[in-house]
N, C-alpha and C positions, 0 to 999 in steps of 0.2 A: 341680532341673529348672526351665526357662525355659519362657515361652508370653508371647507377644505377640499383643498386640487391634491391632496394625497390619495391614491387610489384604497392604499393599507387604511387609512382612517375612516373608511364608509363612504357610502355614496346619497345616506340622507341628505347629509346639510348642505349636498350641491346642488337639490333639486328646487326650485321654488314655492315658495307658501303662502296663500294669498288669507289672508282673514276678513270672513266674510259676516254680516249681521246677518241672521235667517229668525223671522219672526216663526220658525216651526215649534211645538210643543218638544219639551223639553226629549220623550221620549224617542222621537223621531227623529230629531237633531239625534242624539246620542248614539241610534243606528244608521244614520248617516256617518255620523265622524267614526264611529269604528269599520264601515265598510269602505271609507278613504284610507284609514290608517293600515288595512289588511291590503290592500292594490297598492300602498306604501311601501309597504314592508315586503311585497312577491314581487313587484318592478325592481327594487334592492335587489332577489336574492337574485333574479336575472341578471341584474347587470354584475355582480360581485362571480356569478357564473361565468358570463361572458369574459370577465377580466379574467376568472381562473383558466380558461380553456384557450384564451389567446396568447400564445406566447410572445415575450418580448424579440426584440430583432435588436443586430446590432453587425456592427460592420467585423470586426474582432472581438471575440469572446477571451478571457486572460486567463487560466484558473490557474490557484496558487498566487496567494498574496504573502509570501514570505518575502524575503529581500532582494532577490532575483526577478521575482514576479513584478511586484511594484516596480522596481527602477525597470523594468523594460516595457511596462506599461506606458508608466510617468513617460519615458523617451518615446514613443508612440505617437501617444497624444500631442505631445507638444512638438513633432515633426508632422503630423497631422491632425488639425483642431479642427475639419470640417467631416470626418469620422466619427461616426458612434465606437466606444471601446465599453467593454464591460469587465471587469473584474472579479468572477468569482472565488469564495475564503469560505473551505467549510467549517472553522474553528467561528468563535465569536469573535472574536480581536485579531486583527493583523500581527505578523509578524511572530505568532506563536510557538513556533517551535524551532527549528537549526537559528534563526534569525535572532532567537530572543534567550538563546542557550548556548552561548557560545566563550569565548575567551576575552572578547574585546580587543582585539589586536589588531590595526593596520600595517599589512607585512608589507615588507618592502620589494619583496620578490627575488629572496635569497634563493631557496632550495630547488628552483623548478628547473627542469630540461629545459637548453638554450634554445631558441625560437620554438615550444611549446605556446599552447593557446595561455595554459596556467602563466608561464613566462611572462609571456606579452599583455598581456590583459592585467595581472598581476604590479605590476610595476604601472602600467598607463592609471587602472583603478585608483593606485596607492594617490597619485598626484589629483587627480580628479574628486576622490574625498576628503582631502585636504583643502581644495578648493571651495565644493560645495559647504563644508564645516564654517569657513569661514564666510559664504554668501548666507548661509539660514543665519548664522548665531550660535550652532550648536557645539558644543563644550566638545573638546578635546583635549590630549596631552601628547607633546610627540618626547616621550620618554626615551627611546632611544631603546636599542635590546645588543645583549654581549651573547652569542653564541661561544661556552667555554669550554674549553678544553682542560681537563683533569687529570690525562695520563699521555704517555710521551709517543704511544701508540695513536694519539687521537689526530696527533698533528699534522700527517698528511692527508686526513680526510680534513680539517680545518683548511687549508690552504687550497686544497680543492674545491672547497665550498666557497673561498674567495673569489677562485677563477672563476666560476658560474656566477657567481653577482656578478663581477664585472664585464662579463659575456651577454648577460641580463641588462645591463645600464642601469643598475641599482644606486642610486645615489649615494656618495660618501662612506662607502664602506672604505674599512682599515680595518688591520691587523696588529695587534697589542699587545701588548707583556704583559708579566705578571703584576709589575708594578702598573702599570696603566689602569690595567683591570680593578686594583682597588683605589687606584684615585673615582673611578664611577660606580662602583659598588664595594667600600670600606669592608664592608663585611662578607664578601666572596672572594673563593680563593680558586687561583685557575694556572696553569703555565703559560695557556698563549687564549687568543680570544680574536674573534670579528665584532668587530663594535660595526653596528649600523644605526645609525643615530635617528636616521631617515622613516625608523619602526614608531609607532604612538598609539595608543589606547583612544578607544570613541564607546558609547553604548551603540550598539549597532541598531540596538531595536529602535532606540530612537530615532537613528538617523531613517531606515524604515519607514517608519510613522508617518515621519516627514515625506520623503516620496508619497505616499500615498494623499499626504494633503495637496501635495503640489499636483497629482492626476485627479483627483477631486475639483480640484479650485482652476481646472484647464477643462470642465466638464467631463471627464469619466464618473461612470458608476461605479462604486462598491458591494459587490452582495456578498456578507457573509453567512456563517452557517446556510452552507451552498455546499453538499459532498458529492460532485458530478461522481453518476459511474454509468454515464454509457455516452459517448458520441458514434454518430451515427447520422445515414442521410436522415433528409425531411422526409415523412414518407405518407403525407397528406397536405395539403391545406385548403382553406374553405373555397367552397365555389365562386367562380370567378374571379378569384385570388392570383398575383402571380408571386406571393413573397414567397412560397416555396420555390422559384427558381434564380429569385433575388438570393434569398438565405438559405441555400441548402444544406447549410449542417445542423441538427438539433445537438443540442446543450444539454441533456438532462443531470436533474439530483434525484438522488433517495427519496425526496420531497412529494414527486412526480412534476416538478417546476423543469420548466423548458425556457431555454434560449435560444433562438434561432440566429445562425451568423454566416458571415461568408467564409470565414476563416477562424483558427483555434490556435491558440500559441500556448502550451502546457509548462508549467513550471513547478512540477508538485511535488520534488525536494523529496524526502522517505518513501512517495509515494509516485513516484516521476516509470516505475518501471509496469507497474497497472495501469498508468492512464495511456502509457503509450497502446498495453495490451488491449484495452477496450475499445479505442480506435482505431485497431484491425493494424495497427504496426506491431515491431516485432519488442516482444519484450526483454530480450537482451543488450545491452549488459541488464544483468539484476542487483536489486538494491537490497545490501544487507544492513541492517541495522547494528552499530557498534556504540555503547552505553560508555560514556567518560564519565568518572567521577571525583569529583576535587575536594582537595583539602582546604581551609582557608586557616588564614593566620591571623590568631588571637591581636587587638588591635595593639596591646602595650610590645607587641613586638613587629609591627610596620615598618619602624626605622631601620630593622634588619634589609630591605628589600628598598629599591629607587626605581631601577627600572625593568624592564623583561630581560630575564638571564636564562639561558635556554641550556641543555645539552647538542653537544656534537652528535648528527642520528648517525643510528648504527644500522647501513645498509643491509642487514642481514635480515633486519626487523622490517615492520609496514608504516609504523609511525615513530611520529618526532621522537617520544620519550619526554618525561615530566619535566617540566617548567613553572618557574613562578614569574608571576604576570599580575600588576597591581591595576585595581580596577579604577574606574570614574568615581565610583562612590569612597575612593578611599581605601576599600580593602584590599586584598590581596589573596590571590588563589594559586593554589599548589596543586601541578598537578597536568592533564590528566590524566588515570592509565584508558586502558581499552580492553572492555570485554562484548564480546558476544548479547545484544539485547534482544531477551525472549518477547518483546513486542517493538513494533516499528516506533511507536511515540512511548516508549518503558522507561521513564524516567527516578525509576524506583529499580531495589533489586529485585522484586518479587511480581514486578509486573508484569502478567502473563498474556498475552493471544493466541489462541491456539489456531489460527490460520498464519497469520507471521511465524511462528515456532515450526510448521509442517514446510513452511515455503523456506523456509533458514535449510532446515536440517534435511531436506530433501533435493536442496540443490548441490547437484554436483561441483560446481566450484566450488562453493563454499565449503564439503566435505576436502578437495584438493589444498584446500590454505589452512585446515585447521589440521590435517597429516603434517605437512611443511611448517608450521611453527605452533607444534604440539607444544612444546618447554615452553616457548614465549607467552603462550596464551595461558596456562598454568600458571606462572608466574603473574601475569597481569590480575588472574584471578583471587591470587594469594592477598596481592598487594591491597586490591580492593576491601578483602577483609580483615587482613592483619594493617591498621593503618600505621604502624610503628619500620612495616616491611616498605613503606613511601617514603617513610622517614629518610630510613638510613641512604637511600638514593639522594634525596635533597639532602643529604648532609654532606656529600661530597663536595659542594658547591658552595652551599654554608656552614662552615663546620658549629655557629655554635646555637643553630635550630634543635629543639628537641621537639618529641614529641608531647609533652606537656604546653609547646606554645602552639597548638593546630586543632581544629577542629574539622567534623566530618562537614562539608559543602555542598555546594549543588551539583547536577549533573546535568550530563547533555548528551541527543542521541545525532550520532553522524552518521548521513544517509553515502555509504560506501559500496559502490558498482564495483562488481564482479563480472567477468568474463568466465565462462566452460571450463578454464582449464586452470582456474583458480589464482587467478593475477586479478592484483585491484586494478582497476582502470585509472592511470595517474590521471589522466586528463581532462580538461573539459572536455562534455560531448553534446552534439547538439542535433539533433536529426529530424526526418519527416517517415512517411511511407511511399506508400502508390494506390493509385486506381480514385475512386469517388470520394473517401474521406482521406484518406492517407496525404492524399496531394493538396489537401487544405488543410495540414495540419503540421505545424513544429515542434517538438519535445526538447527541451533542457534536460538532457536523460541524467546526467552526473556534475552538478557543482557544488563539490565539495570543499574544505578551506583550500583558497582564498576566496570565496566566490563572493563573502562579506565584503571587504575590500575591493575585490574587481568588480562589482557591483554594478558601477556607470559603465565599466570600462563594455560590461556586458552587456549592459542592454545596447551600447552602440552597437556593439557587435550583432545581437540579435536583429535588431530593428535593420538592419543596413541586409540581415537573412530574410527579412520578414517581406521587406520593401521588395528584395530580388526573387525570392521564391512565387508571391503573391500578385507581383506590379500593381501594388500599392498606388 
């Protein structure tokens, strides 16, 4: 005989069964055993009632298990292991979208404002996943990345961009020549360059993963396909009950599933600017969704490409500008530009939502940054479709790439915070509210790249928020 302590697997086989001899006529027996098996089966739906109507409890509730979420879970639990923590992921799988759609790059913390959060975190992260890579097993490559320069105009934003590494404590950055430059990439052509060697390629999602076994196997739970859209106080519980003043926040999903907890720590990455909104904080900065889309390089032409070789950005723009960046698996991606995505997870060009598309093109910032780099955005647009107009950008860099050695690739959507008056929000941001829920609650409002890489560096950061906002 079987019985299961899973609650999801039923509640027959936990109950006991005695087999009994009854010298009764066969017919009377048989309206016996079916009038047990009917009190069987309505004690079941009670109890399977009762479990549906009781919500679970837990000391910290996590939502958003993307790469953020996990590592600050993970760190959580394993500064506190006599803590219930719960983690809910409304996709299937962890790690599903910015986490598992991205470039593979551990930066070193070139580009960021000196004593920003991105800075700081940024550089502590890079060392810290290099670390932990090397405690699990998990494969990396520290390939190194040349920031080039290509025109004689570039060079004192190149040299400014050294002073910020090394204002940053960027590891081993230098400045290189043209010859330098092809002794580390034969087939890239540049006048001057920042070689940071300190830069390496990881799959991120994997690393991911990993967090999430490590706050598993420290007892946290995982719930996924969990889409919370309402926190809010407890606003019953049973008679004679006091976990409503134990747990007074409810946890709901779409589901009608309820988790009850003392505290909510939000991580929801595209969707970090609703969740903050349904917790009665403010939903500002707002999250717009921008679609990358990469080229990849045909494999007989790899040996063109060794390690990440980036453009010098052009501050006039919002992002880096195309780079090729060689993957774990071996391949190599080109690329990526940036347009406007008609849905927050639109990983396709034709992927529409028409509540994303009304909340895009209805907010005022985002109409202020698409006035200010109307040409740029055009452009980005072009490139997307004409892929020979990516080309000729990467050939600056490589001159003897064509477009017969590239193919169209994958895409990825980055969850980019806007302010009112149409400035990206460079920064991390990390915030609460006020009053009954607000005051138990934290939001990771915008981490966007490096946030892969600062990863640990964040969840220290969070948890060391979590501990002092909540006295943990």
């Amino acid at each position: 005989m079987q019985s299961s302590s899973d609650p999801s697997a039923g509640f027959i086989g936990s109950s006991p069964v005695c087999l009994v001899y009854s010298p009764l006529p066969a017919s009377n027996f048989q309206r016996i055993k079916t009038g047990c098996c009917l009190l069987t089966v309505f004690g079941t739906f009670l109890q399977a009632l009762d479990f549906k109507c009781s919500p679970g409890t837990c000391d910290v509730a996590v939502v958003g298990a993307g790469i953020v979420g996990l590592a600050t879970a993970r760190e959580l639990i394993l500064r506190h292991p006599s803590l219930n923590f719960i983690l809910l992921e409304k996709e299937k799988e962890l790690a599903a979208h910015q986490s598992g759609h991205n470039s593979g790059v551990i930066h070193s913390g070139i580009y960021y404002t000196p004593g920003s959060l991105k800075a700081r975190l940024c550089v502590r992260g890079a060392t810290l996943a290099y670390e932990y890579c090397e405690k699990k097993g998990l494969p990396y490559k520290r390939c190194g990345k040349l920031i080039v320069a290509v025109e004689q105009e570039e060079i004192p934003r190149l040299k400014a961009l050294y002073e910020r590494g090394m204002q940053n404590n960027v590891r081993d950055l230098s400045i290189i020549d043209g010859k330098e430059i092809r002794e580390r990439e034969p087939y890239c052509r540049g006048i001057m360059a920042l070689d940071s060697p300190y830069t390496g390629i990881v799959d991120w999602r994997m690393v991911a993963l990993r967090y999430g076994e490590d706050f598993e196997e420290a007892g946290g739970k995982v719930v996924t396909e969990s889409e919370v859209d309402d926190i809010s106080m407890v606003k019953e519980s049973s008679a004679g009950s006091t976990e409503g003043m134990k747990y007074p926040i409810a946890v709901k999903d779409k589901k009608g599933n309820e988790i009850w907890c003392r505290y909510v720590l939000t991580c929801g990455g595209l969707y970090s600017d609703r969740l903050s909104q349904i917790s009665g904080c403010s939903r500002e900065p707002r999250i717009v969704p921008f679609r990358g889309d990469y080229l990849v390089l045909k494999p007989e032409k790899h040996y063109l490409v060794k390690g990440n070789i980036y453009p010098v950005p052009d501050p006039r723009f919002p992002f880096l500008g195309v780079h090729f960046t060689p993957r774990m698996d071996g391949s190599v991606w080109l690329g990526p530009n940036a347009v406007l995505a008609f849905k927050r997870e639109g990983y396709k060009v034709y992927d529409f939502n028409a509540r994303d598309f009304a909340d895009a093109l209805s907010f005022r910032g985002l109409q202020k940054l698409v006035m200010r780099n109307i040409t740029y955005g055009i452009g980005e647009m072009y490139r997307g479709v004409f892929i020979g107009a990516q080309v000729k950008i990467l050939q600056k860099y490589i001159p003897e790439l064509s477009l017969s050695d590239v193919l169209r690739g994958p895409a990825g959507v980055r969850a980019q915070a806007l302010d009112r008056d149409g400035n990206l929000v460079d920064d991390f941001v990390f915030d609460g509210g006020v009053g009954d829920v607000g005051s138990r609650v934290l939001h990771v409002r915008n981490a966007p790249s490096p946030a892969a890489t600062s990863s640990l560096a964040i969840a220290e950061m969070v948890a060391d928020e979590v501990e002092s906002r909540f006295s943990l």
